[in-house]
N, C-alpha and C positions, 0 to 999 in steps of 0.2 A: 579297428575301423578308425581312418584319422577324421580331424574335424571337421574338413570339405564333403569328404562323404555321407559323414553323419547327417552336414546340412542339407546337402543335395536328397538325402532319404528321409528328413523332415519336410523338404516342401515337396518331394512325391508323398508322403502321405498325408499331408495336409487335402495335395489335389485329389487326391484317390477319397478320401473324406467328404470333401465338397460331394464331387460327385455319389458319392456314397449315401448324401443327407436329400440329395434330390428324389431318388430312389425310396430311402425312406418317408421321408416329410410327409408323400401321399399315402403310402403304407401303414404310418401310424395316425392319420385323420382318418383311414377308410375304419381303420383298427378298433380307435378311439369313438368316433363319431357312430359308428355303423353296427360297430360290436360284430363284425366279419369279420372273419378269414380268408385272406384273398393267397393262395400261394403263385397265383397266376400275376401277381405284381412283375414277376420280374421279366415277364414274357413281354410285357409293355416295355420295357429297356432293351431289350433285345430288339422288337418292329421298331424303336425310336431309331438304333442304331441303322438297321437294313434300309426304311423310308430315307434315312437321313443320305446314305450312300445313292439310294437308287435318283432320288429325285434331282441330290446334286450332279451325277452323272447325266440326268435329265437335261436340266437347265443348263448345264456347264457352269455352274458357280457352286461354289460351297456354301455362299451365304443364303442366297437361296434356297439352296437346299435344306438349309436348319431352318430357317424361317418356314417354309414349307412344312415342315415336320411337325411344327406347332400343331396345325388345326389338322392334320392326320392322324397326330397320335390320340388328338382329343376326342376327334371324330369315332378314332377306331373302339377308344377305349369305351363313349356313351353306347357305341352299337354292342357292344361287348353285355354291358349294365344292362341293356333292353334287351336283350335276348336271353341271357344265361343267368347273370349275378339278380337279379330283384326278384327273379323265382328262388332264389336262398335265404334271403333276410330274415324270414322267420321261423326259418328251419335248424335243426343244432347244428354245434361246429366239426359234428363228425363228416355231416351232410358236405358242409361247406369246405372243408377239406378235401374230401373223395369229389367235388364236382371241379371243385378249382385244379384240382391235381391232373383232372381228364381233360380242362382246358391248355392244363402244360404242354400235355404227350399232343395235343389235335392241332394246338399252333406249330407247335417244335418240327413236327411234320409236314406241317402245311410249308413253311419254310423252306425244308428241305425239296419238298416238290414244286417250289416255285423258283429258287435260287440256288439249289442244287448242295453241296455241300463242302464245295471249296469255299475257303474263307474269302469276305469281299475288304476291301480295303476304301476309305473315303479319303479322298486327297486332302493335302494341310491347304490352307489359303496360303497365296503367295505372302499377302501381307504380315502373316505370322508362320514364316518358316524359321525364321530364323532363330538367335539366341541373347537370352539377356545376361550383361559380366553379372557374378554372383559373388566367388571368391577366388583367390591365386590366378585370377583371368579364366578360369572356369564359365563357361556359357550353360545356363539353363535354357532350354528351348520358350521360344516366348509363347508358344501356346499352350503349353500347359500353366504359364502363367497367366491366359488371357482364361482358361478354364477355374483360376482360382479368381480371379476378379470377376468373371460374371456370374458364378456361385456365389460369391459374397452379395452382390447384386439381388440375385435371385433370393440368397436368403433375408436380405435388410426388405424386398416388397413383401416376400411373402409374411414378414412379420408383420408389419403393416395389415395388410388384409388380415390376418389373423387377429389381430389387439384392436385396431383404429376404426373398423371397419364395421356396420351392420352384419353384414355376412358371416361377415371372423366374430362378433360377436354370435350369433346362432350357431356358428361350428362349434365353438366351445362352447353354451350350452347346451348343445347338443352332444357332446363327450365329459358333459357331465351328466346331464339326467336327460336324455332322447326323448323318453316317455312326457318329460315336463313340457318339453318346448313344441311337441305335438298336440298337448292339450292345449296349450295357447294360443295355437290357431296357424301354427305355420306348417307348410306342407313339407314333412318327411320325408317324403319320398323325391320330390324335388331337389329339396337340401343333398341326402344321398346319393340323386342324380348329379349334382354337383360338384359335391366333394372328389364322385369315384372318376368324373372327369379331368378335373384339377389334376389328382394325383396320376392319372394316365398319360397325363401332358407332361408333368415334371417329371418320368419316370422314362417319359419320353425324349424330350430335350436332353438328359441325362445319357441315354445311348448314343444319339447325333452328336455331341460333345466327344463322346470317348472312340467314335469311329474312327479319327483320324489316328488313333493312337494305340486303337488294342484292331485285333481279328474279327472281323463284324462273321458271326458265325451259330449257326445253331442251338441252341443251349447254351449262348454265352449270358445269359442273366441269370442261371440256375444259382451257381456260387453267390451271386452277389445276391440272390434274394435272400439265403442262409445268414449273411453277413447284417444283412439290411433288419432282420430279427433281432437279431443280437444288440443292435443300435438300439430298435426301440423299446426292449426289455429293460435296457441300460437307464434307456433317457427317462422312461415313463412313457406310458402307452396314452396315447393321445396327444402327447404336449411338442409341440413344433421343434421350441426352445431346446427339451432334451435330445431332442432328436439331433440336431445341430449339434450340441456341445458333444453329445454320444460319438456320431460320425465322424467327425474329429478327432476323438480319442482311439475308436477304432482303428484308422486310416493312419494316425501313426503307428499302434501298435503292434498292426498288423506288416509294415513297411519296413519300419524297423527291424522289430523283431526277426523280418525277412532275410535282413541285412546282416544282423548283427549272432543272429545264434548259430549259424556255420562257422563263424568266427570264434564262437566260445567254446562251440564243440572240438574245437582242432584242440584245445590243452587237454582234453581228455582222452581222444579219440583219431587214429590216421586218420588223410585227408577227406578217402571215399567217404567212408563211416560217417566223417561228422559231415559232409555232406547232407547224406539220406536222414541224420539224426535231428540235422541243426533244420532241415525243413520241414522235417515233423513237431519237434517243437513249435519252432514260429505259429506251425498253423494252431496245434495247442491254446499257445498265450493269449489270444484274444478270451476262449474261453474261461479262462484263470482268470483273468483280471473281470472278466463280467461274473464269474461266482463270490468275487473277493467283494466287488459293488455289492452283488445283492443281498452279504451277510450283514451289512450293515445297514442297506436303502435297498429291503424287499420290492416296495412298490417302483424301482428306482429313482433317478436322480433326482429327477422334479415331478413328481408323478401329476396326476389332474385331480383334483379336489372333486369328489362324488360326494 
């Protein structure tokens, strides 16, 4: 792999990361805060992507269209909280499991009976189709640069509101001791009404972001929820910051890795072979590298002080 490649496969995983830390961000406050199990997180990135496609078809604008997706996904995700999730909060995680797992297979379906099961596609905006020089006159497309700049975005307020903020101050006492900050007189159940919105919307934006660029399609959040775990096992469950620094590391290692281990399989192995070899590895190495962290930082990287 020469070194334009490499670079062009570091700022695709960079951007795959971003969006990868959006996904998680809400997944490890619901985690941390709620002490839930949600595997239906990633069903939220999946309606964020399909809203995100339908509404800009709607409108005729793309930007509309994401903008719109905001208080849909938000919307969807509290009706979500009131119907189904707050009858689990006090139930085990075997419960919350088995009920979030029956929310996968009811939306995944619902889906397919509403928008059928060929892949939709969301159009790029005109004003970022294009491509930005990178290196050798190489063009990197500018919207996946514009998806790393408004990630970064996303994650400079969301810290903000997490550290600066009243709110962000009770999220995080509340993902360190729940119990405490209920005694104190602030409403729980509100807070968690909150939080599992937050992350519904980020989860959300997250999909409308990646429509223009992957297959807006049935079961396309299932992998990325799998991924989205492994972020917050890495970073420490609850904490934004690892969740961030974790996505990151995943999104390259996962891209790279993508890149680069068909490549190392060819010294060993014919082309097929290492082929079939080098992308079973890749999928591997995220694992490795998150067993090799938790030998040394069980609770991971930055975990939450309980």
């Amino acid at each position: 792999m020469n070194t334009t490649l490499l670079f062009v496969q570091a700022l695709n995983g960079l951007q795959f990361g971003i969006l990868l830390f959006l996904v998680a961000a809400g997944l490890t406050l619901v985690f941390g805060v709620m002490d839930f199990i949600n595997l239906a997180h990633g069903v939220q990135y999946m309606l964020g992507a399909y809203m995100g496609a339908t509404l800009a078809a709607l409108t005729g604008s793309f930007w509309w269209g994401l903008l719109l997706t905001l208080p849909a996904t938000l919307g969807f995700g509290l009706l979500l909280e009131f119907l189904v999730f707050r009858h689990l909060y006090e139930r085990d995680h075997l419960s919350q499991v088995l009920a979030t797992f029956g929310v996968i297979l009811f939306l995944n379906q619902g889906v397919k009976a509403v928008f059928g099961t060929a892949p939709m596609q969301m159009p790029l905006p005109e004003l970022l189709s294009g491509g930005v020089p990178v290196m050798d006159g190489l063009l990197y497309p500018t919207y996946r640069i514009a998806i790393l700049v408004a990630g970064l975005a996303i994650a400079g307020l969301l810290w903000f509101l997490v550290e600066r903020t009243r709110v962000g101050m009770l999220v995080r006492a509340g993902a360190s001791n729940a119990a405490m900050v209920s005694a104190l007189g602030v409403d729980i159940r509100r807070l968690f009404m909150l939080v599992f919105g937050f992350g519904a919307m980020l989860a959300g934006f997250a999909g409308a972001m990646a429509a223009p660029i992957l297959s807006v399609e049935p079961g396309m959040g299932d992998n990325l929820l799998i991924l989205a775990f492994v972020v917050i096992v890495i970073g420490g469950i609850g904490s934004v910051r690892g969740a961030f620094i974790a996505a990151l590391l995943v999104g390259l290692v996962e891209t790279i890795g993508r890149g680069m281990m068909p490549d190392l399989m060819r010294l060993f192995l014919d082309p097929s072979a290492a082929r079939q070899a080098g992308a079973a590895m890749a999928s591997m190495l995220i694992y490795v590298v998150m067993a090799a962290i938790l030998a040394f930082r069980p609770a991971g990287l930055f975990p939450v002080r309980r």
